[in-house]
N, C-alpha and C positions, 0 to 999 in steps of 0.2 A: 635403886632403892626398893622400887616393888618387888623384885627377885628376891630380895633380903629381909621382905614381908615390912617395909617400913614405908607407912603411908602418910607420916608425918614427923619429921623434926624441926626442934629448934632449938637456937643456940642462943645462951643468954650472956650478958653483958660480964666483963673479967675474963671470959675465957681462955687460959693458959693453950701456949700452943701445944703440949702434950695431949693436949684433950684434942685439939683439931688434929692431930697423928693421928690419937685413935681411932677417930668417926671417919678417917680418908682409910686408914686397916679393915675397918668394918665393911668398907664400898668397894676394898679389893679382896676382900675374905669371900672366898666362893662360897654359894648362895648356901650349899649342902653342910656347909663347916659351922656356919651360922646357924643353921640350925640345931645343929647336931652340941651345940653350945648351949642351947637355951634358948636361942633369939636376939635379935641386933640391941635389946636391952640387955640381955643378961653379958653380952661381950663388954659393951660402953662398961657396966658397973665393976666389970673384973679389972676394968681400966680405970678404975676411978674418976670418969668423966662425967662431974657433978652437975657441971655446966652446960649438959647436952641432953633435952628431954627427944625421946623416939615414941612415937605410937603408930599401930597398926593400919593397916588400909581398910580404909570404910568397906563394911560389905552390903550398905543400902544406903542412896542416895540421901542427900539433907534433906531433911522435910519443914525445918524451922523457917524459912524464908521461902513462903510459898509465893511465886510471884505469876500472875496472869497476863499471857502474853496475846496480842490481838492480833489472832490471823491474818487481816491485811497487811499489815506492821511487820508481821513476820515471813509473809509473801514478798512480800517490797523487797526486805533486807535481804534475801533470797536472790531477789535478781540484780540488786546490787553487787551482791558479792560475787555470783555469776559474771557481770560484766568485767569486775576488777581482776579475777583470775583469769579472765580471756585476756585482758590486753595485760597484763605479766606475762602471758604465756606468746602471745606475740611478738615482747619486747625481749623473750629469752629471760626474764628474770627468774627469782625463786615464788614459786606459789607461796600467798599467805594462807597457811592453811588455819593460821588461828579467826580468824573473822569466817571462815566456813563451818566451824567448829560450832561457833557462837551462833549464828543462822541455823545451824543444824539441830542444838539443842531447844531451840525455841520451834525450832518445828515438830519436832519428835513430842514434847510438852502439848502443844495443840489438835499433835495428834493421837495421843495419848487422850486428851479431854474431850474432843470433839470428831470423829472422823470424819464428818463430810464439812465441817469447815473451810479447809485448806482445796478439800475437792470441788467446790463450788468454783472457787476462784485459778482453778487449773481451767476448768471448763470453760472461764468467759475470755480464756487467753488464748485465743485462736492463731498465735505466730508461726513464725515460719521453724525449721527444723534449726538456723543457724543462730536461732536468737538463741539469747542469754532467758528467756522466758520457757524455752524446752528444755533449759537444764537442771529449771526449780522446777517445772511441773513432772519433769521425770524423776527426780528427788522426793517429791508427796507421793507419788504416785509407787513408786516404790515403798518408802516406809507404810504406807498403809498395806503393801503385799504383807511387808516383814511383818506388821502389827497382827497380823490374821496370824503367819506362821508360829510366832510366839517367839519373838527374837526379845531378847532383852537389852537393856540400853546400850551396851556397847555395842553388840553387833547392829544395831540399828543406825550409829551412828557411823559404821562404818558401812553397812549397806547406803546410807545416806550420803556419805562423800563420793562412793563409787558413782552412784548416781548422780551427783552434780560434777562430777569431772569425766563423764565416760566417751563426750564428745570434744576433747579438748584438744586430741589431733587434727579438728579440722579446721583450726589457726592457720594450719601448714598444708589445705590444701586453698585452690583459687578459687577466692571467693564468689567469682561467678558461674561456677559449677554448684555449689551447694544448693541455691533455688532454681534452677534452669525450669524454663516451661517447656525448651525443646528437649527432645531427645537429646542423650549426651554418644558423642560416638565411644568407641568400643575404649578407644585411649583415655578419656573423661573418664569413663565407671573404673579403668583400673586406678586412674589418679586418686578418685573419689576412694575408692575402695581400699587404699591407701590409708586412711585417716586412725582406723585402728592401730595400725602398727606407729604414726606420730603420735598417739597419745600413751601409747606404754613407753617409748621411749621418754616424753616430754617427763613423765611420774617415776622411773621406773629407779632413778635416783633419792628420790624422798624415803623418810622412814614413817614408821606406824603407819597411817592409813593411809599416806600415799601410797605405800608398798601394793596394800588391798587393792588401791584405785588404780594401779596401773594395770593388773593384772584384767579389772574390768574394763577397761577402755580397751585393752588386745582381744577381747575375749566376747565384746557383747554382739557382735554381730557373727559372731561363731558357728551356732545354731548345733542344739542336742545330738544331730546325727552326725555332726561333721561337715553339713554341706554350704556352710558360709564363707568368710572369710576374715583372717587368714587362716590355713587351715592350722589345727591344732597336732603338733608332730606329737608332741611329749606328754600327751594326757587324754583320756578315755572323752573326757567331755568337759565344758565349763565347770566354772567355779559356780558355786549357787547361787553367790550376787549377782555374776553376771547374765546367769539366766534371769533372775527377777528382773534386772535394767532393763533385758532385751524383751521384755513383755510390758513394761513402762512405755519403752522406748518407743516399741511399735504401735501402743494403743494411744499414747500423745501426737 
C-alpha cells in the first residue's frame, strides 16, 4: 500500500466484488503505473469503486491524542518485553516484534520530552551484561545518541529495535560463560565471540526492522577499523546503528 502512496483505506458495507477486483489490481498495479495514472484514487474512480475510500500516508505524526507516558512505566515495559523475546528466542519461536514496537514508542515519546529521564533510571540498573535490563538500557542509551544525531521517528525506532535485540545471540551461547569472574580459556571467548553471528542468524529471517536488527546484532562488535569480530568480508565498515549500539553497548 505505501509503495502505491496509500496510507489509508476503507471499505464500506454493499461492496460488489468488482470493486474488491479493483482495489486487489490497484495492490498489483506497479507502484510507477499508479502513479503515472493519477494515484491509487484516481485508478479506484476509473473503476468505478464507490465503495472503496483511499487516502495518503500521513507525512506528520497524530498530534490529537497526546498521551503522557511515565518513564518508569515505560522502563518496566522495556524489560518486559526484553525478557519475552529472550525466552521466544530460546524456545525457537517467532519474535513478537509488535509489543517491542509499542515499548519502543513510548520510549522514543519520553525521550523526546525529557532526556535524562529514562537515563536516570539506566543508571540505577547496575545488572549484569545477560540480563534483559542491558537490553533496555542500551535501547535509551542509544535513542538518546540518535536524538542528538537528528534521526527522525522512524529511524529511531528502528535504531531502537536494533538496540534492544543486538544481544539476542547469546540465548545460544552457555550461559555460564556470559558472567564468568574467571578468565575464560581461549575456546570460551571463541564460543562467547560467537554470539554475533547467532543473533543475525536468529533475526536475519524477519522483515522491516528485523532486517535492520539482524544486521546490528552481526555487526556491533565489529569495530570501525575492522579489528573485532566477525570480521566484516563485504563492506568497508558497520552500518551506523551498529556503530551507535556498540558505543551504548560498551558504556552500559
Amino acid at each position: 500500500c505505501l509503495e502505491r502512496d496509500i496510507g489509508l483505506f476503507q471499505l464500506r458495507g454493499g461492496i460488489p466484488a468488482a470493486e474488491i477486483d479493483a482495489f486487489v489490481g490497484l495492490l498489483t498495479t506497479p507502484a510507477q503505473a499508479v502513479r503515472a495514472a493519477g494515484g491509487p484514487a484516481a485508478v479506484l474512480g476509473a473503476k468505478q469503486a464507490a465503495h472503496i475510500t483511499v487516502e495518503a500516508p500521513r507525512t506528520t505524526r497524530p498530534t490529537e491524542a497526546e498521551i503522557t507516558v511515565d518513564p518508569s512505566n515505560a522502563y518496566q515495559a522495556g524489560h518486559t518485553v526484553a525478557q519475552e523475546l529472550r525466552a521466544q528466542a530460546v524456545r525457537r519461536q517467532p519474535l513478537d516484534m509488535n509489543k517491542a514496537r509499542v515499548f519502543l514508542s513510548a520510549a522514543i515519546e519520553v525521550v523526546l520530552e525529557n532526556r535524562t529521564a529514562l537515563l536516570a533510571l539506566t543508571a540505577g540498573k547496575a545488572y549484569d551484561e545477560a540480563s534483559s535490563y542491558h537490553a533496555v538500557n542500551v535501547s535509551v542509551l542509544s535513542l538518546l545518541l540518535g536524538t542528538r544525531l537528528g534521526f527522525d521517528h522512524d529511524d529511531l525506532m528502528a535504531l531502537g529495535m536494533c538496540a534492544l535485540l543486538h544481544d539476542i545471540g547469546k540465548v545460544r551461547v552457555p550461559q555460564e560463560l556470559l558472567n564468568r569472574a574467571t578468565e575464560l580459556t581461549p575456546d570460551e571467548v571463541t564460543q562467547l565471540n560467537r554470539h554475533p553471528i547467532h543473533g543475525g542468524n536468529i533475526l536475519r529471517d524477519l522483515e522491516g526492522l528485523g532486517r535492520i536488527a539482524a544486521t546490528c546484532a552481526l555487526e556491533h562488535h565489529a569495530h570501525m577499523d575492522g579489528s573485532g569480530y566477525p570480521p566484516l568480508t563485504l563492506k568497508a565498515k558497520p552500518h551506523v546503528f551498529s556503530r551507535i549500539v556498540a558505543v551504548a553497548d560498551a558504556y552500559d
